[in-house]
N, C-alpha and C positions, 0 to 999 in steps of 0.2 A: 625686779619682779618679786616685790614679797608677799609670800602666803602661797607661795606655788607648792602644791600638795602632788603624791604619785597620782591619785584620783582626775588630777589637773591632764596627763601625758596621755596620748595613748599606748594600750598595751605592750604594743609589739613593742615599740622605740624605746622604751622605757627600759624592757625585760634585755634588749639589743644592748644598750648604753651602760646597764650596769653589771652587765656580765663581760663586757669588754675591763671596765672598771676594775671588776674582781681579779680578771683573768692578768691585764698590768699592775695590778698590786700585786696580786703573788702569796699572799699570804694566806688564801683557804687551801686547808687542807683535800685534795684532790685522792681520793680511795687508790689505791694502786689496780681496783678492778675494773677501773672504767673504760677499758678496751675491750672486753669480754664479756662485759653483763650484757643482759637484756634488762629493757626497761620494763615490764609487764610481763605475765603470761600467757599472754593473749600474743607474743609479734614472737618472731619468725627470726630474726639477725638483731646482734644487737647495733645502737648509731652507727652509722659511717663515719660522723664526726667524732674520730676516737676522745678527745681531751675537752675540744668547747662543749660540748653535749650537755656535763655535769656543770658548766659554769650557768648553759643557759638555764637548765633546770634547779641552783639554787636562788638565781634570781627571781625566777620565774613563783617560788615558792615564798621565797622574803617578799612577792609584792602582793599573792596571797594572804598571806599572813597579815598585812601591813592594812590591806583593805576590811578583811574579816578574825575579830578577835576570839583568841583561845583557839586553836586550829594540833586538832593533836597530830599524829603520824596514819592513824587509821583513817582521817579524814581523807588527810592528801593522797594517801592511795587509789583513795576512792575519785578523786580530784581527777587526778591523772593517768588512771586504768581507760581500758576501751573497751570494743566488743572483738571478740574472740571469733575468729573465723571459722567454722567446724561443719565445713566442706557444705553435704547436702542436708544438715540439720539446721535450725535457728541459732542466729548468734545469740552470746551470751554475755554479760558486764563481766570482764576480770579485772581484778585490783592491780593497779600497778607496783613495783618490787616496794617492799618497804624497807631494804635495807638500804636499797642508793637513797629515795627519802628520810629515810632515819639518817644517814650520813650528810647527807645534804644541810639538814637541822641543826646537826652536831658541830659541825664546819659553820653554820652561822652566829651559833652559839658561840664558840671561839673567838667569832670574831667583835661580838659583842652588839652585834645585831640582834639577836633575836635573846629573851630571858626566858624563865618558865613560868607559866601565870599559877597563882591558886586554884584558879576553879577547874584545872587540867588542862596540858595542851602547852602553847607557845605564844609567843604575842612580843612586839617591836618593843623596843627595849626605848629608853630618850636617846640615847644614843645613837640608834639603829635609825629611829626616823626622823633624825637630821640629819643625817650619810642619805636617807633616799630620798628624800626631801630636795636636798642638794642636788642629787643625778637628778632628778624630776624638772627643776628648774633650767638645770645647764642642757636636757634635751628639749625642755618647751623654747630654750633659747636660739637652741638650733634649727629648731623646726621655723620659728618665726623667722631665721636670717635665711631660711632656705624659701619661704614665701614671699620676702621682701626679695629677694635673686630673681625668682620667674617673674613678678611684677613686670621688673624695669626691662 
């Protein structure tokens, strides 16, 4: 299957497959606060999923990235915040943390995924989007053995 692009996958399976990826490689650096944080300031507890949590969310960020160019930290915040619950008043948009996204960045940075563009911001390095390119394809592959399985 060549020419399979992340644009190719859908979302979920894609964001699923390469944070599994991340997380048996071993080598992003994972914040030692990711048990404790909150992800926004709009919630209430932080994940329950104390460790996958940050895997799904820098995946989830490199496939942002990957779709849309020059993506800085203030974007993703903005990405990723929600509305703020404030009882008998109207909710309100809060930004999501931008330290676990700034970490999240830096940890793909590392990894040699993501570069930093000139015009500000982030953006898929050649590197980066032949590593997702590749998860992209090996889940479109799976998805097709899993359609040709209910078929028969």
């Amino acid at each position: 299957m060549a020419g399979v692009t992340v644009k190719d996958v859908p979302a979920q399976e894609f964001i699923n497959n390469y944070a599994a990826f991340l997380q048996r490689q071993g080598r992003l650096d994972v914040p030692g606060f990711v048990e404790v944080v909150k992800t926004s300031a709009s919630n209430e507890l932080p994940p329950q999923d104390s460790a996958g949590w940050f895997y799904m969310r820098t995946a989830s960020i490199a496939r942002h990235i990957y779709l849309r160019k020059d993506i800085g930290i203030g974007r993703l915040n903005k990405r990723y915040g929600n509305s703020k619950n404030r009882g008998f008043a109207p909710s309100h948009h809060r930004d999501a943390s931008g330290s676990v996204n700034r970490k999240a960045v830096q940890a793909l940075e590392k990894l040699g995924v993501l570069e930093t563009s000139e015009n500000g911001g982030r953006r898929v390095s050649d590197n980066g989007r032949r590593d997702l390119d590749r998860i992209a394809e090996q889940t479109l592959s799976e998805l097709n053995g899993d359609e040709d399985e209910d078929e028969e």
